[in-house]
N, C-alpha and C positions, 0 to 999 in steps of 0.2 A: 128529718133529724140529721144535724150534721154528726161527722165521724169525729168521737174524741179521738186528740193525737195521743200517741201512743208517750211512754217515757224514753224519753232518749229519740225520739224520731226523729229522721230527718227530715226536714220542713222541705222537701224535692216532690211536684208533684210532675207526675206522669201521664202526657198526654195523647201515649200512642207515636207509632212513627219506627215504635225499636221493631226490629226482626231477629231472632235466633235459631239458630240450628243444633243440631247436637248430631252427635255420631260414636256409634258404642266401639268406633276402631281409633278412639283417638293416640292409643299408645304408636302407631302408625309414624305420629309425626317427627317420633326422632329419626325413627329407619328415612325419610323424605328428606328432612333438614341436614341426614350426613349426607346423602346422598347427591344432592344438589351442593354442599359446602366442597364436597371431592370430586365435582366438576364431570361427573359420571355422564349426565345429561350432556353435556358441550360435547363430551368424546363422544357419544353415539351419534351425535349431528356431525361431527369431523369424520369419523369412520366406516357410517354406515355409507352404504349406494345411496347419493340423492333423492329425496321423491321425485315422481312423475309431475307431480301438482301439487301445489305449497297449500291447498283447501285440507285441515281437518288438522289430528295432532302430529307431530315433529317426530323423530328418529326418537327423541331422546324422552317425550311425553311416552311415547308406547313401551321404552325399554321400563321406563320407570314401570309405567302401568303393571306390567308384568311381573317385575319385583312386588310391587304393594299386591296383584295376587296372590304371588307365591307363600309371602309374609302372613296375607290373611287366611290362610287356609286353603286357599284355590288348587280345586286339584282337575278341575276343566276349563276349557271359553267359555262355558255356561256361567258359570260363576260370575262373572264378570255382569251378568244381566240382574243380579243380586246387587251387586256392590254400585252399579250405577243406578241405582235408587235413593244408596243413602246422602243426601243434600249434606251434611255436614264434612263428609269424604272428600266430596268435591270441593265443598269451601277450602278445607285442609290444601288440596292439592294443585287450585287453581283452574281448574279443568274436572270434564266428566270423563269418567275411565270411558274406556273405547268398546262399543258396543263389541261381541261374541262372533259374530258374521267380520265384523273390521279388522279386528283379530286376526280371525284363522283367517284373512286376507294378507295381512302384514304378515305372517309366519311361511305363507305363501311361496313370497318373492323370497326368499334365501334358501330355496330349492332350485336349481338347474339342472333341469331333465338331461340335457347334454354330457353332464359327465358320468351317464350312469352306461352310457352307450357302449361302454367294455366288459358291463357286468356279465360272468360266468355263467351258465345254466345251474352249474352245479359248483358248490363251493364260496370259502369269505371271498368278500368284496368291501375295498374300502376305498371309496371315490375320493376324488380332489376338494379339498374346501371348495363351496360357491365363493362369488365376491362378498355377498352376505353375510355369510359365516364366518371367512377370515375379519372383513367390519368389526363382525360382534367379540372376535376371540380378541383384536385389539383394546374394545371398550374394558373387556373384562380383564386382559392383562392392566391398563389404566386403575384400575378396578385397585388388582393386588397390590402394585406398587404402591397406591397411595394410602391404603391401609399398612404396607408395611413400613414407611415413611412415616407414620402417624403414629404410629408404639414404636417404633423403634425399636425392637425386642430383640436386639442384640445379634453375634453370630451365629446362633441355631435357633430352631423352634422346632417344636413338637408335632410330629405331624400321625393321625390317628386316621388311618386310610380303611374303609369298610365297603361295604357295597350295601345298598337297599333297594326292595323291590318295588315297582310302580306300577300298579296294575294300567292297562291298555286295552282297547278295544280293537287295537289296527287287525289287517289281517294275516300282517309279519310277524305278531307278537306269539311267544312261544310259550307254553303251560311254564308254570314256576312251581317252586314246591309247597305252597301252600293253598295250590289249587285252584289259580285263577290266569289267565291270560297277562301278560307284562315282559316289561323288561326290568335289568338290574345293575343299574350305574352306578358305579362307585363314587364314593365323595371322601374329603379327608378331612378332619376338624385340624386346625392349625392352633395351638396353642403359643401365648409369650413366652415372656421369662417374669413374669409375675401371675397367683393365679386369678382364672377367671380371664384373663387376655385373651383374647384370641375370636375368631370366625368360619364357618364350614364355609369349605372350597371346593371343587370340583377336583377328579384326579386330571381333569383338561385341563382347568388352571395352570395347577402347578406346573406340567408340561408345556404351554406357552409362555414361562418362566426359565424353559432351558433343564425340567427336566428328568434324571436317568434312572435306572434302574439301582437297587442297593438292597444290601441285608437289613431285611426287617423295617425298612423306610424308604428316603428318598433324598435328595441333595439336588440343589436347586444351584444352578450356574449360569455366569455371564459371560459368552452374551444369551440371548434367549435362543433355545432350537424348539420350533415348531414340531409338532410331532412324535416327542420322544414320550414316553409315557413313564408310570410309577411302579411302583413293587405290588404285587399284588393282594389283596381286600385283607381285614382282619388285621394288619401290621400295624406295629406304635412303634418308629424310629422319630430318629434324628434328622432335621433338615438343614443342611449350610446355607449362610446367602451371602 
């Protein structure tokens, strides 16, 4: 018995040949599309230390990767053996995220056992960036400018500097007070000058921006000084640029 057409149906018949994927992170693809439109990916292939061997993904596929963990919840390398399953991820992204072992390989090389060789027995230590790490702090100064380039949010912004805890397994990491093992890095939400503007940033960040210390905030200056850090956690000042 043949199939009566439907009303209104398209007389297109279908004979195989399509493939589709899906993926439940598709909200992902704007965070990917800025990110690649603001040349992020080019800077971490310009800033990072060259690979050894041009076999596998680029400076700028891993930094991404690590972003699209961070975004999707990822709070291990594990994570990442979850996320390279989903087929449609990958469609989005051109590439499969990088396997958990590749990873913690790449995170690796931006440790230099050498500069720790002054470390105290007793007391702080804060070693010299690797080559690595000043790379990455350039990608991510790249990072702010072209965000702030891109709103334009005039002479100041609002900068909402806090600290949060991250639980850790290492065996540097120190009890916190809600009873688990971690550290507790500060970040600052940056607001425009319209609402809803704005993006969390690092207190790094802003200090690879130039910068200082202030009441109740922070003030950002040119040219950039490496190293100077923010006012400390809980604060909602004013930021210059």
């Amino acid at each position: 018995m043949s199939r009566k057409p439907l009303r209104h149906d398209l007389p297109i018949a279908i004979r195989g040949g399509l493939e589709e994927v899906s993926t439940p992170h598709a909200g992902v693809a704007g965070l990917i599309e800025l990110g690649r439109q603001s040349n992020v990916m080019a800077a971490a292939e310009k800033y990072l230390p060259a690979k050894q061997s041009p076999k596998g993904l680029g400076q700028g596929h891993m930094v991404e990767a690590f972003v699209v963990l961070s975004a999707l919840g990822g709070e291990c390398l594990d994570d990442f053996t979850h996320l390279r399953g989903d087929a449609g991820l990958a469609t989005l992204l051109g590439y499969t995220l990088p396997a958990a072992a590749t990873a913690r390989q790449w995170l690796d090389r931006f440790h230099e056992e050498v500069l720790l060789a002054d470390r105290p027995v007793q007391g702080s230590f804060i070693p010299a960036e690797s080559r690595g790490l000043a790379g990455l702090g350039a990608v991510v100064e790249h990072s702010v400018r072209t965000y702030v380039s891109g709103i334009q949010p005039g002479p100041q912004v609002t900068l909402d500097v806090d600290a949060h805890l991250v639980e850790s397994s290492k065996a540097e990491a120190l009890m916190t007070y809600q009873g688990f093992r971690g550290y507790s890095p500060e970040a600052s939400g940056v607001g425009g000058d319209r609402a809803g503007a704005g993006r969390r940033v690092s207190r790094w960040e802003c200090a690879r921006l130039g910068g200082h210390q202030g009441a109740g905030g922070a003030s950002l200056r040119e040219p950039a000084v490496p190293g100077r850090g923010l006012a400390g956690g809980g604060a909602v000042g004013q930021c210059g640029l």
